[in-house]
PDB file with one MODEL, atoms N, CA, C and O in Angstrom:
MODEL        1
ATOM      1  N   UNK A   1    -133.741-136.385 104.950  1.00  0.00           N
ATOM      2  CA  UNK A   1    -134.449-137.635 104.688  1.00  0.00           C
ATOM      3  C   UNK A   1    -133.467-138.667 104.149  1.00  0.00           C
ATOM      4  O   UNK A   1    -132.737-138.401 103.194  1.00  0.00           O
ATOM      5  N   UNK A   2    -133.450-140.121 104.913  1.00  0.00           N
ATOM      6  CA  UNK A   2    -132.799-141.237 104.174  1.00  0.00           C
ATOM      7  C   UNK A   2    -132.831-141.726 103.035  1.00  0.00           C
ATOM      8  O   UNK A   2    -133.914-142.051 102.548  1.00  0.00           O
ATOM      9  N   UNK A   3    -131.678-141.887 102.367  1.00  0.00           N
ATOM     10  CA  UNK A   3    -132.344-143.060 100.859  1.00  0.00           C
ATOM     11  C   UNK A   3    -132.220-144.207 101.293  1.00  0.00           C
ATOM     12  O   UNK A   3    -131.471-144.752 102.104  1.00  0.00           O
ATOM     13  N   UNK A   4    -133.651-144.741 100.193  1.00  0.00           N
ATOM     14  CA  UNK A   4    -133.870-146.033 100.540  1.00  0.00           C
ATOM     15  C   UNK A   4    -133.344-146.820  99.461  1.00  0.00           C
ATOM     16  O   UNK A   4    -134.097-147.642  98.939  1.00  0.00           O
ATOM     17  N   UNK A   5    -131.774-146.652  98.908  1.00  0.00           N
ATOM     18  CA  UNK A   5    -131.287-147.220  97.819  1.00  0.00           C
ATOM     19  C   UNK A   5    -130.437-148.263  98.941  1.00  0.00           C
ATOM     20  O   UNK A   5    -130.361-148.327 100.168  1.00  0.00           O
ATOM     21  N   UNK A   6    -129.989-148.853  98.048  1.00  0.00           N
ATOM     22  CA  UNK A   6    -129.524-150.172  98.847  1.00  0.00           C
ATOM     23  C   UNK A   6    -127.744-150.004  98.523  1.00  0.00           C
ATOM     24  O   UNK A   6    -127.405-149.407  97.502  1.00  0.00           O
ATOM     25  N   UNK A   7    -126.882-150.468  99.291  1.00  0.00           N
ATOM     26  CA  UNK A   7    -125.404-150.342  98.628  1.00  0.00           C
ATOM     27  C   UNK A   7    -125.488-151.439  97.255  1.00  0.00           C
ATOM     28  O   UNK A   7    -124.659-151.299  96.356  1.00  0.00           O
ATOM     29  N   UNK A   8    -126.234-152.209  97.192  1.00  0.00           N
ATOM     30  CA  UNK A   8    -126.475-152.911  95.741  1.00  0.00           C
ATOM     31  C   UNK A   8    -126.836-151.696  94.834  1.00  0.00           C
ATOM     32  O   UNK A   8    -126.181-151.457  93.820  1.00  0.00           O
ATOM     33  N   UNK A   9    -127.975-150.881  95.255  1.00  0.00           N
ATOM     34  CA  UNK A   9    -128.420-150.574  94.016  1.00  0.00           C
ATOM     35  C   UNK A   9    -127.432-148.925  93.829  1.00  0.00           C
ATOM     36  O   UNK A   9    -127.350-148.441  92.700  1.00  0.00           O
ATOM     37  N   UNK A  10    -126.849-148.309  94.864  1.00  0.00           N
ATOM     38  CA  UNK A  10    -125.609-147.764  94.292  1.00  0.00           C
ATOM     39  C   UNK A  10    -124.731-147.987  93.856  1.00  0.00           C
ATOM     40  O   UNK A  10    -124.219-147.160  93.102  1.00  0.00           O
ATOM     41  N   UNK A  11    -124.001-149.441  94.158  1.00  0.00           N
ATOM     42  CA  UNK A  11    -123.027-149.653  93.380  1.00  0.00           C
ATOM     43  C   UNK A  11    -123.007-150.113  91.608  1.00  0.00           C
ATOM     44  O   UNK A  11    -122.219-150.059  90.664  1.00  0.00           O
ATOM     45  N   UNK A  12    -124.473-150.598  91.902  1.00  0.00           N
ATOM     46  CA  UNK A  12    -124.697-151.018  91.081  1.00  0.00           C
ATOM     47  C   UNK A  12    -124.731-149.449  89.594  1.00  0.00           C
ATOM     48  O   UNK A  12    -124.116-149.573  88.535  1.00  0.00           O
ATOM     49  N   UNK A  13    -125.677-148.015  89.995  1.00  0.00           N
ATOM     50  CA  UNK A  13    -125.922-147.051  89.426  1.00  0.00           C
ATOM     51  C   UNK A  13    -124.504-146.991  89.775  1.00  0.00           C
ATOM     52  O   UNK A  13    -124.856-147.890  90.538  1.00  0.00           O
ATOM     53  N   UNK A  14    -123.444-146.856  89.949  1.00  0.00           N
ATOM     54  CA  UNK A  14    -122.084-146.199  89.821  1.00  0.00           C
ATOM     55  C   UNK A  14    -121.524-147.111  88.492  1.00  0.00           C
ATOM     56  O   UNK A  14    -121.007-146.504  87.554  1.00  0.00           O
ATOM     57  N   UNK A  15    -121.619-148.236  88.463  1.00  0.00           N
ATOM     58  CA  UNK A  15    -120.869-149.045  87.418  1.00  0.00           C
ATOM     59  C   UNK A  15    -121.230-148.972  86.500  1.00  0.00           C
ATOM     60  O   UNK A  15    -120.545-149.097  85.485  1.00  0.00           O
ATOM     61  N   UNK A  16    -122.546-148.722  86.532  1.00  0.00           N
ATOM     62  CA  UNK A  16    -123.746-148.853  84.951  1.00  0.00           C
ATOM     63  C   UNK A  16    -123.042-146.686  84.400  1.00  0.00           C
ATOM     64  O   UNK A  16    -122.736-146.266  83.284  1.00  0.00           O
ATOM     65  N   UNK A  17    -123.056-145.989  85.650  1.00  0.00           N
ATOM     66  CA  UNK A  17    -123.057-144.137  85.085  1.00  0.00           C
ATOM     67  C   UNK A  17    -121.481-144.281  84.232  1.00  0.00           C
ATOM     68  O   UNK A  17    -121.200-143.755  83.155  1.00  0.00           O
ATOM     69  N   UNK A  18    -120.593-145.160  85.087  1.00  0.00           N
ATOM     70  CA  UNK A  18    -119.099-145.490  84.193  1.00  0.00           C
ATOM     71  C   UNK A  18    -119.008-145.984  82.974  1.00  0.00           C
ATOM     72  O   UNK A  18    -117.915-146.063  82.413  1.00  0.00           O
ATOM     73  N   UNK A  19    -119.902-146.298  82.522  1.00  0.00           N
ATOM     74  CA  UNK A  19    -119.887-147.508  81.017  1.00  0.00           C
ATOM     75  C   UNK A  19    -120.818-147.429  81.166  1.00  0.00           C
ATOM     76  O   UNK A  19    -121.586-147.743  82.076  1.00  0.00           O
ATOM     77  N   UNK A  20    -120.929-146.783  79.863  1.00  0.00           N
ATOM     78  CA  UNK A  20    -122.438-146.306  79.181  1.00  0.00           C
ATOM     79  C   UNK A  20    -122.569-147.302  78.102  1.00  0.00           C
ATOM     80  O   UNK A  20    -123.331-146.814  77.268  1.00  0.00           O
ATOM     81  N   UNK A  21    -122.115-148.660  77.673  1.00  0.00           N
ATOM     82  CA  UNK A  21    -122.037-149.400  77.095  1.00  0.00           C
ATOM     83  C   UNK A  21    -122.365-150.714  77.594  1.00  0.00           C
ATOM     84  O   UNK A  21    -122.275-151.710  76.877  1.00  0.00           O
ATOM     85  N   UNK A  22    -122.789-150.758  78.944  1.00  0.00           N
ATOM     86  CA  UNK A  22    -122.684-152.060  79.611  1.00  0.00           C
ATOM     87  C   UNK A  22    -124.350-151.791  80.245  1.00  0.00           C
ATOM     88  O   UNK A  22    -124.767-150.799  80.844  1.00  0.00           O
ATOM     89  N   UNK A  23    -124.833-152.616  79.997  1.00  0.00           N
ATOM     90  CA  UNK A  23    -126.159-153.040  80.901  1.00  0.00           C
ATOM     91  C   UNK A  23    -126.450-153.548  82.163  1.00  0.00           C
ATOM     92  O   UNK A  23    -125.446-153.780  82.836  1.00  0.00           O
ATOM     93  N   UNK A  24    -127.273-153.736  82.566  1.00  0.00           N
ATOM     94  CA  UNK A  24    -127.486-154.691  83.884  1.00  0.00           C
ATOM     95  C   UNK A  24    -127.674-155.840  83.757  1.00  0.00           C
ATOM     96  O   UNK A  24    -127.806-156.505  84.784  1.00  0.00           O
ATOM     97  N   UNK A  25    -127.755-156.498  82.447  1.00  0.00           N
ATOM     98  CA  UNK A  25    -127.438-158.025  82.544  1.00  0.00           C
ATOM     99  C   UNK A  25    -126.281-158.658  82.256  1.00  0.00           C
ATOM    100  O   UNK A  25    -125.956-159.783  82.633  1.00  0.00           O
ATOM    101  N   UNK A  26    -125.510-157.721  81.405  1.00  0.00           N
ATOM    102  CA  UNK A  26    -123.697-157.944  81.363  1.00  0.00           C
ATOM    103  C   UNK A  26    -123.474-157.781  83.002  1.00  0.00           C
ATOM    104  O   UNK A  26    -122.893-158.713  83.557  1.00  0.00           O
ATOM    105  N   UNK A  27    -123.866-156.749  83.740  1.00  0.00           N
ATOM    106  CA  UNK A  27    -123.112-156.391  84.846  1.00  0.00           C
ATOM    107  C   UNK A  27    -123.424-157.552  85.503  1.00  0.00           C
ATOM    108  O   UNK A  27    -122.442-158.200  85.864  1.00  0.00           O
ATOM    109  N   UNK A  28    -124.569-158.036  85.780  1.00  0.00           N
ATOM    110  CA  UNK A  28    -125.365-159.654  86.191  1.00  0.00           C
ATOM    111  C   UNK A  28    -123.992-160.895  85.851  1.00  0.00           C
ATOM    112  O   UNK A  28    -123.286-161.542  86.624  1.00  0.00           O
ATOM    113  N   UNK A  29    -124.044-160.834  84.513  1.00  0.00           N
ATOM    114  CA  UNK A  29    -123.227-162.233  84.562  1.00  0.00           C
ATOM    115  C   UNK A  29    -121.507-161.626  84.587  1.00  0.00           C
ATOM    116  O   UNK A  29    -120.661-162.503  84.762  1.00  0.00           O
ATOM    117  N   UNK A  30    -121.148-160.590  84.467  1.00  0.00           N
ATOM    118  CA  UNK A  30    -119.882-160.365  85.222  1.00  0.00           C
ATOM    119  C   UNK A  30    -119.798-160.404  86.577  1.00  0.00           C
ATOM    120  O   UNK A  30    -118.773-160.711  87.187  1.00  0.00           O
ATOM    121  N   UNK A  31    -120.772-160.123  87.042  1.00  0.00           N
ATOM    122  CA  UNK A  31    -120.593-159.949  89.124  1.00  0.00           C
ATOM    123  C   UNK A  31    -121.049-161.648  89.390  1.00  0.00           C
ATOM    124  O   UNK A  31    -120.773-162.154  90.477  1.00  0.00           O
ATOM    125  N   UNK A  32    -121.599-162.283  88.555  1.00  0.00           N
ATOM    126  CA  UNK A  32    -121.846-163.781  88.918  1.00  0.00           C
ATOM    127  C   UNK A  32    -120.498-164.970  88.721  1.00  0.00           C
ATOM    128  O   UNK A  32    -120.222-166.001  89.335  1.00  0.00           O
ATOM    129  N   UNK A  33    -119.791-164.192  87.449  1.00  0.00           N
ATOM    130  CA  UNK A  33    -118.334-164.814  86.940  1.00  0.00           C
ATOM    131  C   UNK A  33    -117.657-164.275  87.818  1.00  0.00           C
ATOM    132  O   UNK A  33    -117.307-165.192  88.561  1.00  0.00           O
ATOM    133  N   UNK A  34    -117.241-163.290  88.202  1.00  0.00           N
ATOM    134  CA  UNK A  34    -115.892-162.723  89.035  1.00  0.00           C
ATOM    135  C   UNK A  34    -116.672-163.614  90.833  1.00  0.00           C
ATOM    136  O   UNK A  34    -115.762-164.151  91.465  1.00  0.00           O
ATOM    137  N   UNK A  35    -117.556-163.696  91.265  1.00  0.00           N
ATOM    138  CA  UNK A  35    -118.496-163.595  92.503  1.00  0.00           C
ATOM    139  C   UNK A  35    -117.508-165.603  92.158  1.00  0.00           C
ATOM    140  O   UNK A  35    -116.396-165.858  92.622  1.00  0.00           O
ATOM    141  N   UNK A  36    -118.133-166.360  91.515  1.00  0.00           N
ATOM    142  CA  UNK A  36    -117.512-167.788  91.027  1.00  0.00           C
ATOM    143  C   UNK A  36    -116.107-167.728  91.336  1.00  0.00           C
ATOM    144  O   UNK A  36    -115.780-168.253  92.401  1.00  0.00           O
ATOM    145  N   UNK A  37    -115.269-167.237  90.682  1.00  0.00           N
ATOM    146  CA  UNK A  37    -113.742-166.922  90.703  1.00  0.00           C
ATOM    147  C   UNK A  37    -113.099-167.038  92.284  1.00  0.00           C
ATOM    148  O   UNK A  37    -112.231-167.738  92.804  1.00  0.00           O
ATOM    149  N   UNK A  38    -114.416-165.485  92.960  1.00  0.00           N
ATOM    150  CA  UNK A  38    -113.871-165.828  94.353  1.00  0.00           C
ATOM    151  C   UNK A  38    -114.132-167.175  94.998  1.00  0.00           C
ATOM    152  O   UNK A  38    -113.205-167.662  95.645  1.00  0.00           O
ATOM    153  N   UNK A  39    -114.932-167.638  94.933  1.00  0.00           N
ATOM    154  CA  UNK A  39    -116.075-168.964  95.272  1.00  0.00           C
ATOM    155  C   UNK A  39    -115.077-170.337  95.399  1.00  0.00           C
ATOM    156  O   UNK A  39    -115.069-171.245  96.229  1.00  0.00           O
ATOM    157  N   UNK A  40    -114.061-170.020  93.942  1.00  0.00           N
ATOM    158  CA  UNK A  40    -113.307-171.551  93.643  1.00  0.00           C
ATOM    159  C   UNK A  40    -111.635-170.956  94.220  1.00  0.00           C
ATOM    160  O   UNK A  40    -110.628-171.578  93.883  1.00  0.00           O
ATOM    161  N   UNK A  41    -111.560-169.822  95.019  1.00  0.00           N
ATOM    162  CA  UNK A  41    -110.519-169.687  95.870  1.00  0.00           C
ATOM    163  C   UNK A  41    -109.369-168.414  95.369  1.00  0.00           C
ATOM    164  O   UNK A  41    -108.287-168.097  95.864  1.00  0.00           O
ATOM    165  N   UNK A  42    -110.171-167.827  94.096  1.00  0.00           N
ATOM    166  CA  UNK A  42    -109.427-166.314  93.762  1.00  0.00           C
ATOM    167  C   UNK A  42    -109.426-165.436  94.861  1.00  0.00           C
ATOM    168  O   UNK A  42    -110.443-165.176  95.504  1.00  0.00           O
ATOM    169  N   UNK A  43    -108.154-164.906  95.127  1.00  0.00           N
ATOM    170  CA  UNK A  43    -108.110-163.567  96.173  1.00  0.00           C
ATOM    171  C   UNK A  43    -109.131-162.500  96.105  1.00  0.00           C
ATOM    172  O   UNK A  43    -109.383-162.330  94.912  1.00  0.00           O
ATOM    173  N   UNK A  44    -109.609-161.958  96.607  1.00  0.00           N
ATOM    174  CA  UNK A  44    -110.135-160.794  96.432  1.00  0.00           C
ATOM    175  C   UNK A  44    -109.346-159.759  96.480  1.00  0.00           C
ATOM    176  O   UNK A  44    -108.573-159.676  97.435  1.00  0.00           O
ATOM    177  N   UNK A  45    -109.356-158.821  95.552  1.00  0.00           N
ATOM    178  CA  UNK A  45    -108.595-157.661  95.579  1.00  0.00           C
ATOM    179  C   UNK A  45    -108.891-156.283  96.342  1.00  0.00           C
ATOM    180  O   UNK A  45    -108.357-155.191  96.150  1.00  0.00           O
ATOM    181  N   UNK A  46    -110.110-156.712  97.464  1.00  0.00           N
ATOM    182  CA  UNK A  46    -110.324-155.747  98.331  1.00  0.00           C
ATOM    183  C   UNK A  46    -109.574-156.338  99.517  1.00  0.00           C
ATOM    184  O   UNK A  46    -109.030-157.441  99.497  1.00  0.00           O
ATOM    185  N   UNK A  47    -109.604-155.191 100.938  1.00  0.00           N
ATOM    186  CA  UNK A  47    -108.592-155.875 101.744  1.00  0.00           C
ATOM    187  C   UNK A  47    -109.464-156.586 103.384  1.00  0.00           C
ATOM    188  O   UNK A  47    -109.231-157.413 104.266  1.00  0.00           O
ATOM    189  N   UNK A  48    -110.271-155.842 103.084  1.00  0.00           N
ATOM    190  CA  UNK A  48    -111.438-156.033 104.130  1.00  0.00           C
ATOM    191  C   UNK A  48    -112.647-157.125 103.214  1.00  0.00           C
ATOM    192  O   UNK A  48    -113.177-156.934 102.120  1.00  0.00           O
ATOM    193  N   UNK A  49    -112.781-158.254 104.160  1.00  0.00           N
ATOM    194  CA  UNK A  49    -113.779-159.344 103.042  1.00  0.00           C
ATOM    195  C   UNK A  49    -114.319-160.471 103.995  1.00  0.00           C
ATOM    196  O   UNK A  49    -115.104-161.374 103.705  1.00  0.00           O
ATOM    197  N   UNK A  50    -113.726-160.212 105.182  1.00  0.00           N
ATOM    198  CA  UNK A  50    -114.970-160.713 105.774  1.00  0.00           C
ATOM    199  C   UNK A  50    -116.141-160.447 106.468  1.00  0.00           C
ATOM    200  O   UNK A  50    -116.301-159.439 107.157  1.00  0.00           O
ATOM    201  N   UNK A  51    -117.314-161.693 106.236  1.00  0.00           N
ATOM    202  CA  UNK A  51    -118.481-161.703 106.317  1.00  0.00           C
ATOM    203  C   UNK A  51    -119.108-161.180 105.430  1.00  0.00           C
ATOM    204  O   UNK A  51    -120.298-160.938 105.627  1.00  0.00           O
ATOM    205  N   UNK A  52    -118.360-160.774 103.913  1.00  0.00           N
ATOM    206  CA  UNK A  52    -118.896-160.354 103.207  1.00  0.00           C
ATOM    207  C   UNK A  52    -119.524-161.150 101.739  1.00  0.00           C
ATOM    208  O   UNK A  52    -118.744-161.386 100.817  1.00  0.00           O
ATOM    209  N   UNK A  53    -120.724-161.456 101.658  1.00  0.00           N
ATOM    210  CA  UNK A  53    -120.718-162.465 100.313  1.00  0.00           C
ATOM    211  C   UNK A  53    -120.334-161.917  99.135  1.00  0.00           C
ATOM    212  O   UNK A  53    -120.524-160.784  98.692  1.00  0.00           O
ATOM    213  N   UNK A  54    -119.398-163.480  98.375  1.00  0.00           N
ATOM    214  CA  UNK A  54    -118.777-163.358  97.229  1.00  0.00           C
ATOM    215  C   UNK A  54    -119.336-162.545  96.162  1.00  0.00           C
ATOM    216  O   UNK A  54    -118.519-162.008  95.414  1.00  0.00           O
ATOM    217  N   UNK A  55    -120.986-162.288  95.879  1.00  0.00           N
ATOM    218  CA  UNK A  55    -121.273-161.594  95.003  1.00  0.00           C
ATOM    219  C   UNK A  55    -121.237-160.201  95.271  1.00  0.00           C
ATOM    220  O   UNK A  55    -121.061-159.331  94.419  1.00  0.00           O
ATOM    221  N   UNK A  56    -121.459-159.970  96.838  1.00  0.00           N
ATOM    222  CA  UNK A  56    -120.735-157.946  97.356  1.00  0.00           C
ATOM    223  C   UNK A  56    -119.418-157.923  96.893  1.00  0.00           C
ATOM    224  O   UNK A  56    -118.961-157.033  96.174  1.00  0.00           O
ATOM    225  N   UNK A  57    -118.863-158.806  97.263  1.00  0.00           N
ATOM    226  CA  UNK A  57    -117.311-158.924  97.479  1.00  0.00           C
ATOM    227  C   UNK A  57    -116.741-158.214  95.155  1.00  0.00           C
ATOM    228  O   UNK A  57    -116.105-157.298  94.634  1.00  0.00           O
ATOM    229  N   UNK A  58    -117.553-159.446  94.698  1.00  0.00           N
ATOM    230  CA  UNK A  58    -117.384-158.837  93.247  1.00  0.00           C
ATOM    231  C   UNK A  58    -117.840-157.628  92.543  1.00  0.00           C
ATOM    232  O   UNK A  58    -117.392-157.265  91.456  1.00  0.00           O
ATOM    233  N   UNK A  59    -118.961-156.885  93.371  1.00  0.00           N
ATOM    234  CA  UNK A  59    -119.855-156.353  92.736  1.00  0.00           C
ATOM    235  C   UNK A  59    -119.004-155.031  93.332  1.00  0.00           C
ATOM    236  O   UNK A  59    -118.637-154.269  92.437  1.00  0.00           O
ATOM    237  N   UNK A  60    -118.650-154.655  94.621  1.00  0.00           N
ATOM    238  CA  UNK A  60    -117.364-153.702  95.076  1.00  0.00           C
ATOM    239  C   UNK A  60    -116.290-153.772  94.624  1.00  0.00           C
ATOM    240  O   UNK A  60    -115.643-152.728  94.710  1.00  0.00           O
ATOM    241  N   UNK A  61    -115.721-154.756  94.070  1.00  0.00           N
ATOM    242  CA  UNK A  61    -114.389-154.697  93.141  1.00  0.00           C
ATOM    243  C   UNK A  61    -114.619-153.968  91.654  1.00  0.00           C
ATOM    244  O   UNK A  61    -114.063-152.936  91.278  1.00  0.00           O
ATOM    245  N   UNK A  62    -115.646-154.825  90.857  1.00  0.00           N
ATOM    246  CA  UNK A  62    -116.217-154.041  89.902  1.00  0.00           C
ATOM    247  C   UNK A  62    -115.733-152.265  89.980  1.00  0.00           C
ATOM    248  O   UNK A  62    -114.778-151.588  89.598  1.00  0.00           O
ATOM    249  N   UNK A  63    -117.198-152.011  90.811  1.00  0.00           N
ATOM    250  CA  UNK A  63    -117.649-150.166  91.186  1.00  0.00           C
ATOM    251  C   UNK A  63    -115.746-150.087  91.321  1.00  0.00           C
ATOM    252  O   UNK A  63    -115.352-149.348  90.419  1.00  0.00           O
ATOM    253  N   UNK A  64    -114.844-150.498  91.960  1.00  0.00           N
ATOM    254  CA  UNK A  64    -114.026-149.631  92.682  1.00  0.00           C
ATOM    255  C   UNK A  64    -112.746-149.497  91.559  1.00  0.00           C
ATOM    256  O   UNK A  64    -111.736-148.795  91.627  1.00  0.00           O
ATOM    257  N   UNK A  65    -113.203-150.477  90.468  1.00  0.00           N
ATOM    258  CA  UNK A  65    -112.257-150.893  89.164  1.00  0.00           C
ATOM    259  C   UNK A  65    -111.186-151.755  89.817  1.00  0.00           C
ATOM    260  O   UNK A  65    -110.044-151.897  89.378  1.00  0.00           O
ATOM    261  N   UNK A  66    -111.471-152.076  90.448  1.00  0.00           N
ATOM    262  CA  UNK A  66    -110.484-153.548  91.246  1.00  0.00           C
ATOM    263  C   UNK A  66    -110.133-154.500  89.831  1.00  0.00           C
ATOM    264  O   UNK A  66    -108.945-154.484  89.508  1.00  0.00           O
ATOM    265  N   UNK A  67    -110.891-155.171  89.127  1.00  0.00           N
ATOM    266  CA  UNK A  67    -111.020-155.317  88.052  1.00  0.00           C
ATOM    267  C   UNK A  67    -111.742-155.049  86.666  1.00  0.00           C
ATOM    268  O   UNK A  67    -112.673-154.247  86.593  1.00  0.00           O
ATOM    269  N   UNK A  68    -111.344-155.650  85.734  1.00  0.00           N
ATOM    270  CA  UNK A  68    -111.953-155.014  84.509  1.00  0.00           C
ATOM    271  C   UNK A  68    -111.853-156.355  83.518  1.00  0.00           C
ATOM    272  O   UNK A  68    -110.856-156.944  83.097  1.00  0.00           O
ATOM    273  N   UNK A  69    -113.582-156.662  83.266  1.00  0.00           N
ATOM    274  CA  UNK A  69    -114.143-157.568  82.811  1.00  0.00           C
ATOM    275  C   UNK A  69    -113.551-157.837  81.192  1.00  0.00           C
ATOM    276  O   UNK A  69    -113.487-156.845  80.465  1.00  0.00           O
ATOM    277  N   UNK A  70    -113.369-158.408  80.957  1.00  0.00           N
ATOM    278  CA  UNK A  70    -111.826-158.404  79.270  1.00  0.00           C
ATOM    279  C   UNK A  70    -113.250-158.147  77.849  1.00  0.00           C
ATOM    280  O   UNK A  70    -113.126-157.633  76.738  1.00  0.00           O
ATOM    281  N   UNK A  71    -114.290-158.653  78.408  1.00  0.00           N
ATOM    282  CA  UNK A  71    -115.523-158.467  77.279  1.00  0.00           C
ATOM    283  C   UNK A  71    -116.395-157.334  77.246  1.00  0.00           C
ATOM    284  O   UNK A  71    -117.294-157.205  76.415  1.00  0.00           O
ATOM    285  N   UNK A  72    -115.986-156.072  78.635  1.00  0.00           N
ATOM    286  CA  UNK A  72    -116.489-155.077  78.709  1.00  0.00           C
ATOM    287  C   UNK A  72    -115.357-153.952  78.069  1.00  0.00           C
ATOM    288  O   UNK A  72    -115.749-152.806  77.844  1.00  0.00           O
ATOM    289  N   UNK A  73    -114.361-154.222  77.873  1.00  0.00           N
ATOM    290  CA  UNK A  73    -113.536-153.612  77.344  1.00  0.00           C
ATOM    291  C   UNK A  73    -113.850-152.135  75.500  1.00  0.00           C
ATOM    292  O   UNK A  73    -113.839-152.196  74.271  1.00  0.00           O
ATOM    293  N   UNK A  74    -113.940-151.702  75.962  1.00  0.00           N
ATOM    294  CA  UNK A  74    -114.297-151.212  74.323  1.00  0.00           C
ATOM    295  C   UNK A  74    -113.111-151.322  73.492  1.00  0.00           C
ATOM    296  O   UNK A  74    -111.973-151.029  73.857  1.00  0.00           O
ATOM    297  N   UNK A  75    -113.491-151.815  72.213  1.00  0.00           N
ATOM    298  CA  UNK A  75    -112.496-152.153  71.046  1.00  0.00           C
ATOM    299  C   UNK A  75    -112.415-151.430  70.336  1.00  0.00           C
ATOM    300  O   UNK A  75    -112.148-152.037  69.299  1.00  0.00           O
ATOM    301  N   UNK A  76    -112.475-150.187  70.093  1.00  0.00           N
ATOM    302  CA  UNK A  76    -112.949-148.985  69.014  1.00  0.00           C
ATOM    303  C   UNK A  76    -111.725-148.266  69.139  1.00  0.00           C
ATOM    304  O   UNK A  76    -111.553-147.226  68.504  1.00  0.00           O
TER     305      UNK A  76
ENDMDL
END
């Protein structure tokens, strides 16, 4: 039988099972800030990116640790 999860909502459960400290509305306005970044002409650090929108494009960098958000960081 198929899942009916979406590559949003796995990538999304992969980033949230990594950081058990981060929510889905941090992950929201990080994939909306990095998703911007690409928007105003930042590279993407994946290598394959077209036809793909800027907020997949961030939200797969995220999951893949392409980058790492400087306020998700733990300070402890």
């Amino acid at each position: 039988m198929k899942s009916n999860k979406t590559k949003v909502e796995v990538l999304t459960g992969r980033i949230l099972d990594a950081n058990p400290n981060l929510d889905r509305y941090q992950l929201a306005i990080a994939v909306a800030a990095r998703a911007d970044e690409i928007l105003n002409g930042a590279p993407s650090k994946l290598t394959s990116t077209k036809g793909i929108k800027a907020t997949d494009l961030a939200l797969m960098e995220i999951a893949e640790g392409l980058i790492t958000i400087k306020a998700f960081i733990d300070k402890r």
